[in-house]
C-alpha positions, 0 to 999 in steps of 0.5 A: 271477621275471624272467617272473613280473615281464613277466607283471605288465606286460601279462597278466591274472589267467588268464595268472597261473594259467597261470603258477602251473600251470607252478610246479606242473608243475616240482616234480613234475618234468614237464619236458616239460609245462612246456616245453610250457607255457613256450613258450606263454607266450614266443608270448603274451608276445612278442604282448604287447610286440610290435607289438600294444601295443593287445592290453594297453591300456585300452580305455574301452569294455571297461570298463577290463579288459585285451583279451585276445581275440588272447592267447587265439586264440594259447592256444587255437587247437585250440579255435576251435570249441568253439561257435559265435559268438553275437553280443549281438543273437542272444540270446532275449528274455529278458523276453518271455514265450513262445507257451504262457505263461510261461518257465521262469526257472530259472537255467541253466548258460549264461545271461548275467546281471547279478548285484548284490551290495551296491554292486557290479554283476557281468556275467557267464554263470552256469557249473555249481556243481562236483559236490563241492558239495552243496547242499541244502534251501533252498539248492538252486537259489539259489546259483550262480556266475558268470565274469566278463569278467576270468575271475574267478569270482564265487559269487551267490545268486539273489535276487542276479541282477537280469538273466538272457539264457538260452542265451547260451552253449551249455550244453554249452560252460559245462559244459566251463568250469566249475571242478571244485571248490569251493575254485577258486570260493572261492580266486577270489572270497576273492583280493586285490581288487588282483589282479585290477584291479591289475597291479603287485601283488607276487606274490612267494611261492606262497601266494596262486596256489597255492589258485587253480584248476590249469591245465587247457587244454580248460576255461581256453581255453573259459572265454576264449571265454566271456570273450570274448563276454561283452566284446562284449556289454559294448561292445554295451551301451555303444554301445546306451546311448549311442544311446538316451539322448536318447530315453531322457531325452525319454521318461522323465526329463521328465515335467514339460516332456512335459505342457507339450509336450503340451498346445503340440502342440510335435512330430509326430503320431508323436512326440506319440503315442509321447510320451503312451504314455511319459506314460500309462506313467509315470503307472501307477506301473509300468515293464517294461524291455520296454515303455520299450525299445520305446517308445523304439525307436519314438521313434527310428524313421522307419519305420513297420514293426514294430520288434523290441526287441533283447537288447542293448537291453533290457539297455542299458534295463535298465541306464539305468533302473537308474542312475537310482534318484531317478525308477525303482526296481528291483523288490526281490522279482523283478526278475529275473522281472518286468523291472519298474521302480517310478515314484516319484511327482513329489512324491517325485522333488521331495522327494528332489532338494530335500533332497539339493540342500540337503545337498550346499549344506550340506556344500560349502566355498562361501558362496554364497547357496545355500549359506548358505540350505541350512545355514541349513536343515540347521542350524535342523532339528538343532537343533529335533530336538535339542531334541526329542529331549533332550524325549523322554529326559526322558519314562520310558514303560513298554509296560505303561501303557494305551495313550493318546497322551502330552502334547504337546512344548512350544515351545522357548520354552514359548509354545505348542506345538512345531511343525515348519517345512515346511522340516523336513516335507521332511526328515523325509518325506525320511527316510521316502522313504528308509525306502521301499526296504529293498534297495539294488540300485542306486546310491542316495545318500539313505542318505548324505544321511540319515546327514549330517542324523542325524550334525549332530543329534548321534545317535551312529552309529558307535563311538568310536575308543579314543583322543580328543583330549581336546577339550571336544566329545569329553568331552561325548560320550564313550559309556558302557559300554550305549552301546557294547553298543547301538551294536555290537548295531546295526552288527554285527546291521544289517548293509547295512542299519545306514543304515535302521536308525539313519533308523527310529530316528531318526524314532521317537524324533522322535515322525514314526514310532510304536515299533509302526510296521510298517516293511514299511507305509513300503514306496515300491511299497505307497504307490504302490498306494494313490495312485490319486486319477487313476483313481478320479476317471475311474471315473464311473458304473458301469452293470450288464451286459445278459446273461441270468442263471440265477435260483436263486430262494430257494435258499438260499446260505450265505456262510461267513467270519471275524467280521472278514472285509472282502470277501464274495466267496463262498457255497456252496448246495446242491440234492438230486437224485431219487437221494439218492447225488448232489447239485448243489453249486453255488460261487457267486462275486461277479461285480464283471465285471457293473460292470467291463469290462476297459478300465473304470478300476476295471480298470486300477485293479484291475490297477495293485494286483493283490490286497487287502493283508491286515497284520495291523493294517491292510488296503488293498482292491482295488477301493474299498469304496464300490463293492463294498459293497452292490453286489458283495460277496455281502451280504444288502442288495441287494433285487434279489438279487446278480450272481454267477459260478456253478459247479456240479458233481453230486457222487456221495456214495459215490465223491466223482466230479463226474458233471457240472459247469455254469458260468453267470452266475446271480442269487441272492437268499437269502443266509445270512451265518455265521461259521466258528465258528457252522458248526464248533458246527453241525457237532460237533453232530451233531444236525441239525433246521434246514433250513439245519443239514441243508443245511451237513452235506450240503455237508460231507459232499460236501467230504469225499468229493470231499477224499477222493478228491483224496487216494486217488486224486491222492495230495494233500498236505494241508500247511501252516505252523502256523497263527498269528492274531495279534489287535492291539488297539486295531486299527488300532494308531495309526500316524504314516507317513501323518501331515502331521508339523505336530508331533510324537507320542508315546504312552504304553503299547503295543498289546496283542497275543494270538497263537494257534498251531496246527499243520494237522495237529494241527487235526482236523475238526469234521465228521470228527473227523480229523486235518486233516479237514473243518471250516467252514475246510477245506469252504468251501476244498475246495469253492473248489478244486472251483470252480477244477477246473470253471473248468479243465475249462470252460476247455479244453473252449472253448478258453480261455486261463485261468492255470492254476495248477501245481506239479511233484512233489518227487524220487522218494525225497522223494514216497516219504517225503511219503507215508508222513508224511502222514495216510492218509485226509486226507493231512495233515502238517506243513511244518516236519516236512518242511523238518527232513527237508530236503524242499522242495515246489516253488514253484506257478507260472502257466502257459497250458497246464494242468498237474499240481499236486502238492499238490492231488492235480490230474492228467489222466486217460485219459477212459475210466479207471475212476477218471475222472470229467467233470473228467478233464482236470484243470487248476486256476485260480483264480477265487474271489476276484475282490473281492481278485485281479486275476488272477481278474478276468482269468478272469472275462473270459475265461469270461463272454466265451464264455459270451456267445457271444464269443471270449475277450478275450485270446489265449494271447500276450497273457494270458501277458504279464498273468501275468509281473506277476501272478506278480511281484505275488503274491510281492510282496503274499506276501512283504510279508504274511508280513514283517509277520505276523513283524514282529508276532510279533517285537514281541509276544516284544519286549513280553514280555521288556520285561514279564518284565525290568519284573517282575524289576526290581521283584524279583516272582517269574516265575508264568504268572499274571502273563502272559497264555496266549499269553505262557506259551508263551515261559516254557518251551522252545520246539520247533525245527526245522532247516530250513538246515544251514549255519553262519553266521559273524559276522567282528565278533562272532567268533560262530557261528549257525545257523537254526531255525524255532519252530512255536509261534511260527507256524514264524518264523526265528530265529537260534540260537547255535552253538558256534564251529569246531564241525561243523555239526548233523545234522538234528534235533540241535536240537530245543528251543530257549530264546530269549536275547533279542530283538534290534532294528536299527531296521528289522531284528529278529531272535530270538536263542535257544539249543539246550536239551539 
C-alpha cells in the first residue's frame, strides 16, 4: 500500500498497470518476475522524486498530461529501436491526394487521427482491433480503437475520425502495441473518468486495475513510444497554431474589414493578392483545410519560392477552423475524406452573434443598458410565443381534414393580425440556423442559447424532479402522467440530439416550421448551395461554341424518361448496317460544354452545387432552368436542332460484343420524347408496326444482348435495394423554412402520401419477361453504362485523365455465394437478401487509373481473347448526365478538348484534386436524398397509425377498405431482414433493440425490440416483423416493431 500511495504521487495510469501486474505475479508465486519488476519500479520512482521533479509537472504545452518521455526511456531501454523517430513534420500530406488519384482513406493500423465523440476530442494513433474481436457485416471497417497520449485506449467508429495523418507510425510497430484482447479496450475505455486525470484517486482494492490489461514489457514499452510521439506532435500543433493565428485572423475572420481594406488598397501587392484569394475562398461557401493552410503560409512568407504545407500545419488549420464553429462548419458526412469546411454566409454569422449576444445580456446579473434592452428583447419574444403557443392548443386539427391553411392568429389584443417583431424574426431565424447542423462535431453554444429562450417561454424540457417546493410556480406546471411519457420518449429516443428535437418542435408549434417540414431541407450546406445570386448575376451571355458537328439529319432519336422527369439530358437512336446481325447505337448526351467552359461562372456555379438535389417533394437544379431549358435540355423546341456529346458503338445482335465505337460531337434534330410506361406498353406488345415501335424493340434487343454478356462474361450483379416511389400530394407540400416569419402559419390536414415498392429482382422485364430483365428503365440504364464504357476506352486510347469509376470484389467465399443467389441470365438478386447473409458489396469509389468494378461486371481483357471485344481495356466513367453532375461536366471537357485537337484541360494531379469534392459531394447529395426519402417513409407509417387510432376512437371497425392499397401493407406483418447482428442496450429505459430492414417499406431501418440479457439472434431469426408505434423527437424519428413468431 505505501508504494501504491508514492505511485499516485507522480506516475500515470500505464505505471498503475505496471503495478497491478506486480500484484498478479505475487499470487502465483513468481517471485523472481516480481522482483524483477519491483526494482523497475524503485529506478522509476527514484527518477520521479529525484531531482527531475519537471519529469511530473504539468506542462501547458503537453496539454496538462504527465511527461512520461524519461520514465519511459528507463522502462524500455531494450527498445529504443523498435522504430525509427518521426517527427510531426515528416508526415504525408494526408489531405492531398497522390500523383494517380485519390488515396486510399481506409483507416490503418498506424495512423494519427483525431477522433470527436459528443463533446470530447481524441488525439490518438489507431492500433489493431484484437483478434477475438469479430466484426462483421456493416461493421467491418468502422469501429477501431485509438491510444492516446496518456496511453489510454479509446474504442471509435469511423464516421467518429474528423483527421487522419497515414504512416505516422510503422504499422509493424502498432501491431506490436496493440492490446490482445477486447476486455483490455473495454476495461480502459469503461474506468473512472478520474483515473486518468486525477492522481489522488483511491485505488485501494483490485477491482478496478484487475479488469485492466496485464503487463507485457515488449507492448507497453512500444506502446509509450508511441505515446511519445503523439505528445511531440501535441506541442508541435500548439507552436503551429500560435504562429498562424494573426493570419489566420486576417485572412478568415474578417472578412468585413478585408473588403474595406481591399478597396483602401491599404497592404502590399502580395498581401493584397493572398487577401483576395481568402476573400474569393470564403465567398465560395467552401474551405479545404489545405487551401487556407496555404493561403496563410503564403501571408506569412517573404520569400517568394514555393512553399510546402507542413502536416503539422494542416492540422494546426484544421483545428483553428474547427474552433471556430459561428463562421466554419465541419463537414458532418466526410470530413475526414474532404478536409472541407462550410463558410456560413455573413447573414448568419450576424444573426447568430446578435442572438447570442443578447442571451448572454439576458442572463447576466448587470443591469447595464445592454442588459436591460437584451431582456427587454428575450422577454418580449416569450411572451408573444406564449401567447401563441396557448393559441395554437386552443385549435383541434386532424391529418384527416383536406389540407388548407388555418385561420390566421390574432393580435393579443384582437385588433388585427398577430405579427412578429424583427427583433423576434432574428430569433426565430436563429433557431432554425440552429437546426442547420444536425451533428455536433465541434464546440458550439447555439443549442445552449435555444434551450435558454424555450425554457423562458415556458416549454417543458426536461422532467420534473419527484419532490416540488409547493411554490405556486410549481402547482401550476406540474406535469400529467402523458406529459411525462412524451417528455422521456423525447429524451431517451433523442439522444445528443434532444436540443434540436425540442428547437423542431418548438418552431412547428409556432406555425415558423409546418409538421411536414423535411428537417434534412433546414440543412446549412444545402442552403448555402442555393445561395448563389453573385455568380448568377456574372454569368452574362452565353455565346455557343465554334466546333464542327456530326449531323444526324432526321434520325430519329427517342428520349426516354419519367412523366415527371426536370432535366432531359439523353436519348438513344439507333442505325441498321448491311448485315442485319450488327447495329449502330448511338447515346446521345446534352452538351451544356457548348455554352459553358471551365472557367465560365455557370462552371463555377455548377461546380460550388456539384449535382441536381432530388426530395421527394421538392428538387433544387444544377445549373438554373432558365438556361437549360429550350437550350441544353434535349427537347423537341429548338428548331436548329440540339448540341449533343455522342457516342456510338456497332453492336453485333448475336454475341452482344462492341465491334467498334465512335465519340463526337453531334447535332440531332428529330427528337421523340416518351414516357418509360408508353416504351414498357410498346415493349409487351410485341406486335411491332411503327418505325419507331420497331426502332425501340431493336435498341432493347441490343441492350439485352450486350446486358447479357456483361453478366456471362464480367460475372454482373444486377442488385439493388427495393424500389420505393413516394407520391406526395399536393407536391411541393407547403413548407414555411424559406418564409419571411412576418406572422405565423398553421394548417389544417395534411398532404397525401402514396408509396409503391417493388423488389429489383422481383421486377421482370417488359421486353424479356425475366426476372430483372430489359424493361424501358433497365435498356436506357444499360445503354448509359455502354455510353460510360466507350467514354473509358476513348479516354485511355488518348491519354485522358477522366474519373473512373470502380468497386473492388467482395471476399472469395462471398463472390461464391453472390453467384449462386443471383438470376443466371440476368444476374439479378435482392440486396437486402445479401445484407441478411452478412455480404456487403464494396463501396465504388473514383479513381484516375481505370479499374475493375465488380458490380458491372467491367474488367480488362487481353485484346487478343476470344471473348474480347473493341472495349477490352474496360474502364467506366460517368458521363450521361452532365445537366444534373458536375463530375460529368469535367468529362465532357476533357474529351471535347481532344477532340479539338487540344490537350486535356486538366492533367492527372489536378483532376485527382476535383475528385476528392466530387467524392465528399456525392456522399453528401446520397445521403441527404436517402435521409429524406426515409424521413417520408416514416411520415406516411406516422399518418397511418394517426388514422388507424382516429378509427378506433370513434369505435369503426379495422377493414382494408377504409385504408388506401399502400396503407393495407402496414395492417399485416411485414418481411425483415437482419442486416447488423449487435444488440443495443437502452441504460434509460432498461430495453433491448435490435436493427432490422422492412423491404415493403423500401429496405428502411427500424428498430425492433429484443428481450433484455437474451443472446443476440442468428441470422434470419427475424423474419417478420409487427410495427408498435412510431416514434417522434422533433428532428429524429424512428419505428419501433416486434418479431412475430
Amino acid at each position: 500500500m505505501k508504494l501504491a500511495r508514492e505511485w499516485r504521487q507522480g506516475t500515470s495510469l500505464w505505471n498503475l498497470r505496471l503495478l497491478h501486474t506486480s500484484r498478479l505475479l505475487a499470487r502465483h508465486d513468481l517471485k523472481a518476475e516480481q522482483q524483477q519488476l519491483e526494482n523497475l519500479v524503485k529506478n522509476v520512482l527514484d527518477t520521479t522524486h529525484g531531482n527531475n521533479k519537471a519529469i511530473a509537472s504539468r506542462d501547458r504545452r503537453n496539454r496538462g498530461y504527465v511527461k512520461l518521455e524519461d520514465t519511459w526511456n528507463k522502462l524500455s531501454p531494450l527498445k529504443r529501436n523498435v522504430d525509427e523517430e518521426i517527427h510531426p513534420d515528416h508526415a504525408q500530406h494526408y489531405v492531398l491526394p497522390d500523383k494517380y488519384g485519390i488515396k486510399n482513406f481506409d483507416v490503418q493500423a498506424g495512423d494519427f487521427v483525431e477522433a470527436r465523440k459528443s463533446t470530447m476530442t481524441y488525439l490518438g494513433v489507431i492500433l489493431p482491433i484484437p483478434e477475438d474481436r469479430e466484426v462483421l457485416g456493416a461493421g467491418q471497417g468502422t469501429s477501431h480503437i485509438m491510444v492516446l497520449a496518456t496511453g489510454e485506449l479509446e474504442q471509435i467508429r469511423a464516421t467518429d475520425i474528423m483527421l487522419q495523418m497515414p504512416g505516422f507510425v510503422d504499422s509493424k510497430t502498432a501491431t506490436l502495441a496493440a492490446p490482445l484482447k477486447w476486455d483490455h479496450v473495454l476495461a480502459s475505455a469503461s474506468r473512472p473518468a478520474s483515473l486518468s486525470t486525477n492522481l489522488d484517486t483511491d485505488l485501494s482494492g483490485d477491482a478496478t486495475l484487475d479488469a485492466g490489461e496485464p503487463f507485457d514489457y515488449m507492448r507497453f514499452s512500444t506502446r509509450a513510444k508511441i505515446c511519445r510521439k503523439i505528445r511531440e506532435m501535441q506541442r508541435e500543433l500548439d507552436r503551429e497554431i500560435r504562429r498562424i493565428y494573426p493570419a489566420f485572423r486576417t485572412l478568415f475572420l474578417e472578412e468585413e474589414e478585408a473588403k474595406a481594406l481591399m478597396d483602401q488598397l491599404a497592404f502590399s501587392k502580395k498581401d493584397h493578392k493572398i487577401r483576395k484569394n481568402s476573400l474569393d475562398l470564403l465567398q465560395s461557401g467552401q474551405v479545404p483545410t489545405s487551401t487556407a493552410a496555404l493561403y496563410m503560409e503564403q501571408y506569412l512568407s517573404n520569400s517568394g519560392k514555393k512553399l510546402t504545407v507542413k502536416a503539422s500545419t494542416l492540422l494546426a488549420t484544421h483545428s483553428l477552423l474547427m474552433s471556430h464553429p459561428t463562421q466554419f462548419l465541419a463537414d458532418s458526412i466526410s470530413h475526414r475524406r474532404s478536409q472541407s469546411f462550410v463558410y456560413r454566409s455573413q447573414r448568419e454569422q450576424q444573426t447568430l452573434k446578435k442572438v447570442s449576444e443578447w442571451v448572454h445580456h439576458f442572463i447576466s446579473e448587470t443591469d447595464d443598458e445592454m442588459s436591460i434592452s437584451a431582456k427587454s428583447i428575450i422577454h418580449g419574444f416569450c411572451d408573444r410565443a406564449r401567447y401563441v403557443l396557448k393559441w395554437r392548443q386552443s385549435r383541434k386539427c386532424l391529418e384527416t381534414e383536406e389540407l388548407c391553411e388555418d385561420d390566421p392568429v390574432p393580435s393579443v389584443d384582437g385588433k388585427g393580425l398577430f405579427r412578429w417583431t424583427q427583433e423576434d424574426k432574428d430569433i426565430l431565424t436563429f433557431f432554425k440556423i440552429s437546426l442547420g447542423n444536425r451533428r455536433e462535431l465541434q464546440d458550439n453554444n447555439t443549442g445552449s442559447v435555444a434551450m435558454t429562450i424555450i425554457k423562458q417561454a415556458g416549454v417543458n424540457v426536461r422532467l420534473w424532479p419527484l419532490h416540488h417546493d409547493g411554490s405556486e410556480y410549481h402547482k401550476q406546471d406540474l406535469p400529467t402522467k402523458d406529459d411525462v411519457k412524451e417528455l422521456e420518449t423525447d429524451i431517451t429516443q433523442a439522444g445528443f440530439d434532444l436540443q434540436h428535437s425540442q428547437m423542431f418542435n418548438f418552431l412547428v408549434n409556432l406555425g415558423v416550421l409546418a409538421p411536414w417540414e423535411n428537417p434534412n431541407a433546414l440543412d446549412t450546406q444545402l442552403k448555402n448551395l442555393q445561395y448563389t445570386s453573385d455568380l448568377l448575376e456574372r454569368s452574362g451571355a452565353l455565346k455557343e461554341e465554334q466546333e464542327d458537328r456530326h449531323s444526324f439529319g432526321n434520325l430519329p432519336v427517342y428520349v426516354i424518361d419519367s412523366e415527371d422527369a426536370h432535366e432531359l439530358d439523353d436519348g438513344i437512336s439507333v442505325e441498321s448496317t448491311e448485315e442485319k446481325s450488327k447495329v449502330w447505337v448511338h447515346i446521345h448526351i446534352a452538351d451544356p460544354t457548348a455554352w459553358i467552359d471551365m472557367e465560365h461562372p455557370l462552371a463555377k456555379l455548377a461546380e460550388h452545387r456539384y449535382a441536381s438535389i432530388y426530395l421527394p417533394e421538392i428538387m433544387w437544379p444544377m445549373l438554373p432552368e432558365t438556361v437549360t431549358r429550350g437550350r441544353m435540355s434535349l427537347n423537341d423546341t429548338h428548331k436548329g436542332g440540339m448540341n449533343v456529346l455522342s457516342f456510338s458503338a456497332l453492336v453485333d445482335l448475336d454475341s452482344g460484343k462492341v465491334v467498334e465505337y465512335n465519340v463526337r460531337r453531334g447535332k440531332v434534330h428529330n427528337m421523340k420524347i416518351i414516357t418509360y410506361k408508353a416504351v414498357n406498353t410498346i415493349l409487351l406488345g410485341k406486335d411491332w408496326h411503327s418505325q419507331s415501335e420497331k426502332n425501340l424493340s431493336l435498341l432493347a434487343e441490343a441492350a439485352s444482348v450486350i446486358f447479357k454478356r456483361r453478366v456471362r462474361i464480367g460475372g454482373a450483379v444486377n442488385a439493388g435495394d427495393p424500389d420505393t416511389e413516394l407520391k406526395i400530394s399536393p407536391l411541393p407540400p407547403p413548407a414555411l423554412s424559406n418564409s419571411s416569419h412576418d406572422t405565423p402559419k398553421f394548417f389544417r390536414g395534411f398532404p397525401k402520401i402514396q408509396m409503391i415498392t417493388q423488389g429489383n429482382s422481383e421486377r421482370r422485364g417488359s421486353y424479356d419477361n425475366l426476372p430483372g430483365g430489359i424493361s424501358a428503365e433497365s435498356m436506357v440504364s444499360e445503354l448509359m453504362i455502354l455510353a460510360g464504357r466507350i467514354a473509358a476506352s476513348f479516354g485511355m486510347d488518348h491519354k485522358i485523365p477522366l474519373p473512373h469509376r470502380t468497386q473492388a470484389a467482395p471476399e472469395e467465399g462471398d463472390i461464391e455465394v453472390i453467384q449462386n443467389m443471383k438470376h443466371p441470365v440476368t444476374g439479378a438478386l435482392s440486396m437486402s437478401e445479401l445484407v441478411s447473409r452478412g455480404i456487403f458489396l464494396p463501396m465504388g469509389s473514383s479513381s484516375i487509373l481505370p479499374g475493375d468494378h465488380f458490380a458491372l461486371g467491367i474488367h480488362p481483357m487481353l485484346k487478343n481473347d476470344p471473348l474480347a471485344d473493341a472495349l477490352y481495356k474496360g474502364g467506366y466513367v460517368r458521363v450521361t448526365s452532365p445537366l444534373r453532375r458536375y463530375s460529368d461536366m469535367l468529362c465532357h471537357w476533357q474529351i471535347k478538348a481532344v477532340l479539338s485537337g487540344k490537350s486535356p484541360l486538366l492533367d492527372a494531379n489536378l483532376l485527382s484534386q476535383r475528385l476528392i469534392q466530387c467524392d465528399r459531394m456525392e456522399t453528401w447529395v446520397r445521403q441527404l436524398e436517402r435521409s429524406s426519402v426515409r424521413f417520408w417513409i416514416w411520415t406516411f407509417v406516422d399518418s397511418f397509425f394517426k388514422k388507424k387510432a382516429n378509427l378506433l376512437e370513434k369505435k369503426e371497425a379495422i377493414t382494408p377498405d377504409l385504408f388506401s392499397p399502400s396503407e393495407r401493407i402496414l395492417l399485416a406483418p411485414l418481411e425483415a431482414l437482419q442486416g447488423i447482428m449487435d444488440v443495443r442496450f437502452n441504460a434509460d429505459t432498461l430495453e433491448s433493440r435490435i436493427r432490422v430492414s422492412l423491404p415493403q417499406l423500401g429496405g428502411i431501418p427500424v428498430d425492433c425490440t429484443w428481450p433484455t440479457g437474451k443472446p443476440p439472434p442468428e441470422r434470419s431469426t427475424i423474419k417478420s416483423v409487427e410495427i408498435i408505434k412510431t416514434i417522434s423527437a422533433g428532428a429524429k424519428r424512428t419505428i419501433l416493431c416486434q418479431p412475430v413468431t
